[in-house]
N, C-alpha and C positions, 0 to 999 in steps of 0.2 A: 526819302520814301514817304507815300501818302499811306495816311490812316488805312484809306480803303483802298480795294482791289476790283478787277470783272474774276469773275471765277460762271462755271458754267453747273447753273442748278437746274432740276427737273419741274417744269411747271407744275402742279397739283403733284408733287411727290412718286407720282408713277406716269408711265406714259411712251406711246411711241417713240420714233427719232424726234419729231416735232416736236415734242415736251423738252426738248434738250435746247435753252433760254440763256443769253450771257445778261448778270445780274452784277452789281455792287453788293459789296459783303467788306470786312472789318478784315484786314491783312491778319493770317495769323501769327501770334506771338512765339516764340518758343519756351519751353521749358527746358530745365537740367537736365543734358543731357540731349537734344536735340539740336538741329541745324536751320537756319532758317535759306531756301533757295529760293535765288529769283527765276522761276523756270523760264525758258527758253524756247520747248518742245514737250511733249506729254504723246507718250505710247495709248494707243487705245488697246483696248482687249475686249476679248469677249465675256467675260463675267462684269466689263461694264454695263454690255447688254441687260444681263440679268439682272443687275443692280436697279435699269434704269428701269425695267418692270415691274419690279417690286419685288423680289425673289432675293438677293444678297446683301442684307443691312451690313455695313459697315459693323467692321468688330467694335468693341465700348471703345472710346478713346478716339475715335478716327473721326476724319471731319466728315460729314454727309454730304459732299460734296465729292463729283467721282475724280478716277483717276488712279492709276496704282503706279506709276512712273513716271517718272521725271527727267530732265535732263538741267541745268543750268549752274548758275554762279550761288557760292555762299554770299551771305550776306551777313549774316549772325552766325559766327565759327563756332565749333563746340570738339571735344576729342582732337584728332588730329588734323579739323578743317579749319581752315583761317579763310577770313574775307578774302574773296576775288579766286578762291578756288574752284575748277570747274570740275562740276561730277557729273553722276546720274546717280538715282535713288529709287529703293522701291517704297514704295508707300501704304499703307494703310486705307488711303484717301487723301483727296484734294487734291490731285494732278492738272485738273482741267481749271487754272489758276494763273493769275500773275505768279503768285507767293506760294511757296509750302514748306511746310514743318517736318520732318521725319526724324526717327533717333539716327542720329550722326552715324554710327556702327552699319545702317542700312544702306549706305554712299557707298560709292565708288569712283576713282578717278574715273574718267572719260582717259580709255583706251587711246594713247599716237594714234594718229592719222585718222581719227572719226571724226565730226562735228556733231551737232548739238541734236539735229535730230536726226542721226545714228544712234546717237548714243541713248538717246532714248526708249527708242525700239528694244533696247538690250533689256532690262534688270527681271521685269517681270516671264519672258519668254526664257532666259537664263538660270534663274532659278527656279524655275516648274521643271525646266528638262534636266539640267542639277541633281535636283532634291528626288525626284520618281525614277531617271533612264538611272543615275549614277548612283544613287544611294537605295531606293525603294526596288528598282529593279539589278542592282549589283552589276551592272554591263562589264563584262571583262573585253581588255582588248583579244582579237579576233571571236569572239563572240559577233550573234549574228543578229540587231536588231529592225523590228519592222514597225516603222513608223507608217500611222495612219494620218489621213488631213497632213498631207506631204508640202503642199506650199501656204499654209498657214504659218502664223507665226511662229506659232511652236513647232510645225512642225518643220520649216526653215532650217530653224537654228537645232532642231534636233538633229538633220540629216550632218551638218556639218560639224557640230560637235561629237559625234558618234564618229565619224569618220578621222576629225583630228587626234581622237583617242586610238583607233587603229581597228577600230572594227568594224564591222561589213552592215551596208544597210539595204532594206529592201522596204521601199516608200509604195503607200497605194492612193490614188488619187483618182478624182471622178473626170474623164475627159482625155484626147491624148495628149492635148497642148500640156496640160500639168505634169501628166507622166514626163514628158520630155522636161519639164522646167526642174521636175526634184533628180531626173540625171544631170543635169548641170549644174547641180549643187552639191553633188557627189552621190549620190545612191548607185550603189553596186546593179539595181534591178530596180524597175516600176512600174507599179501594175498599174493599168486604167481601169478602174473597179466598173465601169460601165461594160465593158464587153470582156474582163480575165474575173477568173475566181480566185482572188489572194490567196487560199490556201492552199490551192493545189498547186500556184508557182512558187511559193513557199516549202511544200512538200519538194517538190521539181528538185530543191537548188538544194535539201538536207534540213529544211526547216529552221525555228527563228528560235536564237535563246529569250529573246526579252520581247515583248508588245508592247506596244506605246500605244493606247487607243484612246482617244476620245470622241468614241462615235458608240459604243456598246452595241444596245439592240441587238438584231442579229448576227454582229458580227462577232459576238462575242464564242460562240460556238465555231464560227472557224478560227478565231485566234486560239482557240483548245486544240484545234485539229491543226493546226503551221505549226505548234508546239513541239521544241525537242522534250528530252527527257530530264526533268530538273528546270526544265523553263519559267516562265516568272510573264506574265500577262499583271499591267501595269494603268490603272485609270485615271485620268484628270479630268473627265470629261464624258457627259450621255449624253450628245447631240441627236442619238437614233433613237434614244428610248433609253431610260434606268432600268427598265427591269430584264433579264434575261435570265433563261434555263441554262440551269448546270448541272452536267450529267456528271454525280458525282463520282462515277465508277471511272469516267474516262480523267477524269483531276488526277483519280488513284494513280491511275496508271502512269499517269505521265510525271508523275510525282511533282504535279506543275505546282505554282503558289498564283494565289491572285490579289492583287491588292490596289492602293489606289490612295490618295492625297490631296487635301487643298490647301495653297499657299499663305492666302490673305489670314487666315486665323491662328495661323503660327504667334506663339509668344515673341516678344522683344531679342530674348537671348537664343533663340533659336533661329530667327533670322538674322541676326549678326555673326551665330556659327558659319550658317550657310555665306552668306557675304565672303567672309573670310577664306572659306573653301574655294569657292567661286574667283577670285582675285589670286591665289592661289593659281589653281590650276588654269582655269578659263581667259582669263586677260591674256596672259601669252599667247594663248593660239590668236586670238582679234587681233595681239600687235605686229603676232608673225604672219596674217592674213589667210590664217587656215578657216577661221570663223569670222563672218561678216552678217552685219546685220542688214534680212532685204525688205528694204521701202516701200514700198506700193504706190500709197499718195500722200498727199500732205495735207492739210486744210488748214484756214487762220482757226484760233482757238475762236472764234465767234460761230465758225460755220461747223462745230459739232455737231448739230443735227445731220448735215450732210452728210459727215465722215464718218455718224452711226449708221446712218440708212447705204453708206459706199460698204462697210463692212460684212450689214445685215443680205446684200446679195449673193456674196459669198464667191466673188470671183476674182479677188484679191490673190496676190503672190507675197506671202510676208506680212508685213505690217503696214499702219494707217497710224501718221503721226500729226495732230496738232502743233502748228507753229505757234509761237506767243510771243510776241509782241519784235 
């Protein structure tokens, strides 16, 4: 291995897709307790967007360089990973890399029958929908959830995780072409929010125990009103707008809960619980083909600007994975 690496940093620190530059940078080392991988493949997301704007600094510890997943080979073993094992990882930062570090506890074998950028695409889209549909939002099976931003990444992997657990999904999306993509992912029902109003097919169908929303703004008032009784309205995300009115008398009534979660700022030992859960529960349906991770496009790790400005349009199905090397 050489000293140095290309890894992918923001020109002046903030900036469009353009500011996203493949630089030389010092390999990172690991410490006790960490892993060293030689990535393969790097998951983009969308809170890389906001990082690269200047909105989401890296929690203390993390490299400032983006990237929240990973896909590739150990290199430097630590816990139960020895040289030449292949995982995926989620990360604090530094994904967009030759080389990354992460506590070992945050690994995951790479799921039979995925390759490397599959495997990718998983850790971050896995434990958002994890941590908020399954834990923050308590999904029981036949339970009813409705996922919004239906062929996003999260929203992907929400549809088909929700459905391998056994309960019913109802996906809303802008377009029909999408509508029709989150039925083939398994959604019971899909709205085209451009010409239905989710709430009232929502209503239609008995209404929703749990929302997944990361759009707020005004939708956040019909996620009140698709609401059963004891319902649970769940956020990751205000692509529409953070602020929205809440009539607190109709929350009463529906004796709903509203809550909401971010990933990256989780301590060490609490993303290793989640791991654990996740490997757990979640690996078996990928192995048994109930859960699949879906691709979009690919791009060399060089051409990260492109693959931000492919995501930043927003007509993606799934995920947008950097190749490396």
């Amino acid at each position: 291995m050489t000293e140095s690496m290309t890894a992918i940093a923001i020109e002046g620190g903030k900036g469009p897709a353009e500011a996203l530059k493949p630089v030389q940078i010092a390999r990172p080392e690991p410490t006790e307790g960490q892993v060293l991988i030689r990535v393969r493949a790097a998951g983009i997301n969308r809170p890389d967007i906001i990082q690269r704007l200047g909105f989401y600094p890296p929690p203390p510890g993390s490299p400032q360089t983006m990237g929240l997943e990973v896909a590739g080979e150990i290199v430097v073993g630590a816990g139960r990973w020895k040289t030449g094992d292949k995982v995926c990882a989620l990360l604090g930062g530094g994904g967009y890399a030759e080389f990354a570090v992460c506590d070992a506890r945050h690994a995951l074998p790479i799921p039979k029958g995925l390759d490397f950028v599959q495997a990718a695409a998983l850790p971050e889209t896995v434990f958002t929908v994890f941590a908020n549909v399954f834990e923050h939002g308590r999904l029981k099976t036949g339970e009813t959830l409705m996922v919004h931003g239906a062929t996003s990444g999260i929203g992907t992997t929400a549809i088909q995780m929700a459905k391998a657990f056994g309960a019913k999904v109802i996906a809303t999306a802008r377009g029909a072409e999408k509508a029709a993509t989150a039925r083939k992912l398994g959604a019971d029902i899909a709205v085209d929010t451009k010409v239905e109003d989710f709430a009232e097919v929502a209503k239609g169908d008995g209404g929703c125990d749990v929302v997944l929303d990361m759009v707020g703004g005004d939708y956040f008032a019909k996620d009140l009103d698709a609401l059963k009784m004891d319902g649970r309205i769940v956020f990751i995300a205000s692509l529409g707008g953070g602020d929205v009115t809440l009539s607190i008398g109709r929350l009463m009534q529906k004796r709903g809960v509203v809550t909401g979660s971010t990933l990256r700022p989780r301590n060490a030992d609490e993303k290793a619980r989640l791991a654990a859960a996740i490997e757990a529960l979640v690996w078996p349906w990928i192995e048994a083909g109930k859960v699949l991770p879906q691709v979009d496009a690919t791009f060399p790790l060089a051409d990260a600007a492109a693959a931000h400005a492919h995501l930043e349009i927003g007509e993606h199905v799934g995920k947008i994975v950097l190749v490396v090397g």
